[in-house]
N, C-alpha and C positions, 0 to 999 in steps of 0.2 A: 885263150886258145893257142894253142902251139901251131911253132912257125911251118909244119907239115899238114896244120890241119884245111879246111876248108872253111869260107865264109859262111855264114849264116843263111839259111832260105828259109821262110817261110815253112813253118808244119801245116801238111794239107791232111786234115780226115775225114776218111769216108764213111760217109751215115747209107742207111740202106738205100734211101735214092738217087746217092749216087752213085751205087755198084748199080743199079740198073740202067745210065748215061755210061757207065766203064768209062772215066776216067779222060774224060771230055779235053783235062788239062795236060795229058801225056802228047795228043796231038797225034791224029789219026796215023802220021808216016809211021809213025813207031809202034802200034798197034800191026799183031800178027808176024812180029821178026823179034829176033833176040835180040833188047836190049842189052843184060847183063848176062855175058856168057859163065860165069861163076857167081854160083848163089853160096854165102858164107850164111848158117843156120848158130844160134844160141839153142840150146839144149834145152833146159829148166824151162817148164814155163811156155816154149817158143814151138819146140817138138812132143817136148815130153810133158804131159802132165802131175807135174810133180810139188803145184804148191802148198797140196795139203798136207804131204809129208814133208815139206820143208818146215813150214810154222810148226806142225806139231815136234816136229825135234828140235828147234829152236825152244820152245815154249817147254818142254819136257830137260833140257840143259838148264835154262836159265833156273827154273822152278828147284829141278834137283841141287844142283852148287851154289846159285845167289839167295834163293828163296824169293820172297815179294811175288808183284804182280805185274806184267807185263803188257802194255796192248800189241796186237796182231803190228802197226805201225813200228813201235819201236822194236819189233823182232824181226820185220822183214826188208826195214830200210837200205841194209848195203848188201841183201842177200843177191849172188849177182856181179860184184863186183868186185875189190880186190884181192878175195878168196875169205874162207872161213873162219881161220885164223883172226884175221881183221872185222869180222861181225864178231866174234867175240871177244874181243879188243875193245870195239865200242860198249858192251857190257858189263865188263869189267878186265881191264888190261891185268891187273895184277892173276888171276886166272884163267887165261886165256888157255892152257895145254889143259885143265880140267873139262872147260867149258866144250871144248874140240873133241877131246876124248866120250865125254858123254853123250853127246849129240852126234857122232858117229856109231857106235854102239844101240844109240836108237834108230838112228835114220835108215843103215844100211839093211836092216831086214825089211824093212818097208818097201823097197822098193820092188818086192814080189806085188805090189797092191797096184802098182801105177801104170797105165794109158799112155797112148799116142795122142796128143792134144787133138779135138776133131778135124776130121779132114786133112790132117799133116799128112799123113800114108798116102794118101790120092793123090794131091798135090807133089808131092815129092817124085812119086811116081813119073806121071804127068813131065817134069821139070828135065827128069830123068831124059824120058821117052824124046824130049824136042832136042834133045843136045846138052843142054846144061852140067855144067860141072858142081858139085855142092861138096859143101865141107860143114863139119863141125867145128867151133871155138865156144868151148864152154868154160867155167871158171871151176868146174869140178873138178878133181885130180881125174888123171887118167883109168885108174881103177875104176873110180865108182861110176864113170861113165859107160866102163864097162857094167858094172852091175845094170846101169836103163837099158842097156842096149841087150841083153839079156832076158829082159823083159819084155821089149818092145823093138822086134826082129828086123830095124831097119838101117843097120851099121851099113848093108852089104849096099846100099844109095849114096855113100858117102867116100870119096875118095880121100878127103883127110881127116883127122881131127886133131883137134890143138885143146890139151885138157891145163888145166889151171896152176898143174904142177912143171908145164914146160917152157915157160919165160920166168924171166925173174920179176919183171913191170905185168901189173893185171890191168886186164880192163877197170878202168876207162882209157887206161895207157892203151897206146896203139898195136904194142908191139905182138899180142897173141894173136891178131887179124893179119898182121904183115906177115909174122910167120906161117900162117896160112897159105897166102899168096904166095910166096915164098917156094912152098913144098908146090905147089901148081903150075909154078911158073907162070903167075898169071899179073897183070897188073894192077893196081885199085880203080881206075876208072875206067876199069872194065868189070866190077863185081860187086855185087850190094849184100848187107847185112842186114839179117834179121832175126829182131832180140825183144825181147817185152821190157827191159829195165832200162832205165835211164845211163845206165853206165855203156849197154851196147850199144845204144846210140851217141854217144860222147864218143867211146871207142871209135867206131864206123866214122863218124864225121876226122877225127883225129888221120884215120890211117885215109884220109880220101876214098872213102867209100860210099855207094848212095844207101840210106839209113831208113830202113822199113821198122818201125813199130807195130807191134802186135798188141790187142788188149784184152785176150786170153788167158792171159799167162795166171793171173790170180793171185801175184805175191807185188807187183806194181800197181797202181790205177794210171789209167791212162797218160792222163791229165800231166803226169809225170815226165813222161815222151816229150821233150820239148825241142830236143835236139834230132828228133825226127823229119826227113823229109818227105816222109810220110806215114798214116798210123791206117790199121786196116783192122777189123773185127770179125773178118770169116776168113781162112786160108786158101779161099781158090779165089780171093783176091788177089792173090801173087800175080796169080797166071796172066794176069795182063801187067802188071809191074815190070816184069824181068823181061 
C-alpha cells in the first residue's frame, strides 16, 4: 500500500437482513446527517449498465485478431482498471492497437442498448435532493463516457467527471480520484467511492477515501471487493452510507 494510502478495515457485506437492521455498525449518531458530503461514482457497472456490452466487445476483439477461445474471467479481469489499452496488453501485447481498434468499433454502437444500473436514477436523485456533491471517475476516455451519458440522461447529477483519458496513472493509482477532489475542492475524508471492481476500491482506499463496493456491476464478482469498506447489493443502500 502506498505511503498515502489508508490501513486496512475490515470488509462489511450486507445480506438482505441486514439492510432491514440499516447498518446497526454505522452507529445510530451518524444515521440521518451527511456523512460524506461528496459522493465519487465509477461509471461501468456501478451507474451504468454496461457489462454485457463490455464482455461482448471484449470477446468479439479477442475472437476477431487472436482467434482461440476465451472465458468471460480472462476477458473481464482488468476491465476497470488501467484503461483498455492495458486489457489488451494482457491479451496479447504485441497487438494491442488492433485489439483496441476492434473492440471500439464494436463496442461504441452498443451503447444505444444500455440502462441506468437499477435504482442508480433514484438514488442519485435522492443524494442530489440532501446536498451531496457526486462526480464521476471512470476509466473510460472521456468521449465514450459521453456516448452512456447519451444514452442514460444523467450527466446533469454530476458536477465532475474524470474520464480515463485525463491522468497519466489509472486506477488503481490514486490520482483520477484526487483529481476529482481536486476540481471540487473537496477533501478525501470527506468523500467515498463507489465502484463494482477491485481496482475502484484499491483506488479509493489509496487516495483516502471510504470504499463502497457494489455487486451489480456483472463484469467483477463480489468476492473480488476485498479492499472494500464495504460491499452493498441494492442502491438505495447508499442512502444510509453517505
Amino acid at each position: 500500500m502506498p505511503a498515502y494510502g489508508r490501513s486496512l478495515r475490515p470488509c462489511i457485506a450486507l445480506d438482505d437482513r441486514a439492510r432491514s437492521t440499516k447498518l446497526d455498525h454505522v452507529g445510530a449518531s451518524t444515521l440521518g446527517r451527511v456523512r460524506y458530503p461528496v459522493v465519487l461514482f465509477d461509471l461501468d457497472g456501478t451507474v451504468v449498465d454496461t457489462g454485457a456490452i463490455i464482455l461482448a466487445s471484449m470477446r468479439h476483439a479477442a475472437e476477431t485478431v487472436l482467434g482461440g477461445d476465451y472465458t468471460d474471467d480472462q476477458l473481464l479481469a482488468a476491465v476497470g482498471g488501467p484503461g483498455l489499452e492495458a486489457q489488451m496488453h494482457a491479451l496479447d501485447p504485441a497487438r494491442v492497437d488492433e485489439l483496441v481498434r476492434v473492440y471500439r468499433a464494436h463496442n461504441e454502437p452498443l451503447h444505444d442498448t444500455i440502462s441506468v444500473c437499477e435504482g442508480m436514477d433514484v438514488v442519485l436523485d435522492e443524494l442530489r435532493d440532501r446536498g451531496h456533491r457526486l462526480g464521476i471517475v471512470s476509466a473510460k476516455r472521456r468521449a465514450t463516457v459521453a456516448l452512456a451519458f447519451d444514452r442514460v440522461p444523467v450527466e446533469h447529477l454530476f458536477e465532475t467527471v474524470v474520464g480515463g483519458d485525463e491522468t497519466p496513472e489509472h486506477k488503481p493509482h490514486p490520482a483520477p480520484l484526487l483529481l476529482a477532489l481536486e476540481r471540487l475542492g473537496a477533501r478525501p475524508d470527506d468523500a467515498a467511492y463507489v465502484g463494482d471492481s477491485p481496482f475502484d476500491m484499491q483506488a479509493a482506499r489509496a487516495a483516502g477515501l471510504y470504499a463502497i463496493g457494489v455487486s451489480w456491476g456483472r463484469i467483477h464478482p463480489a468476492a473480488k471487493l476485498t479492499d472494500a469498506d464495504v460491499v452493498i447489493h441494492h442502491a438505495d443502500e447508499l442512502l444510509d452510507l453517505v
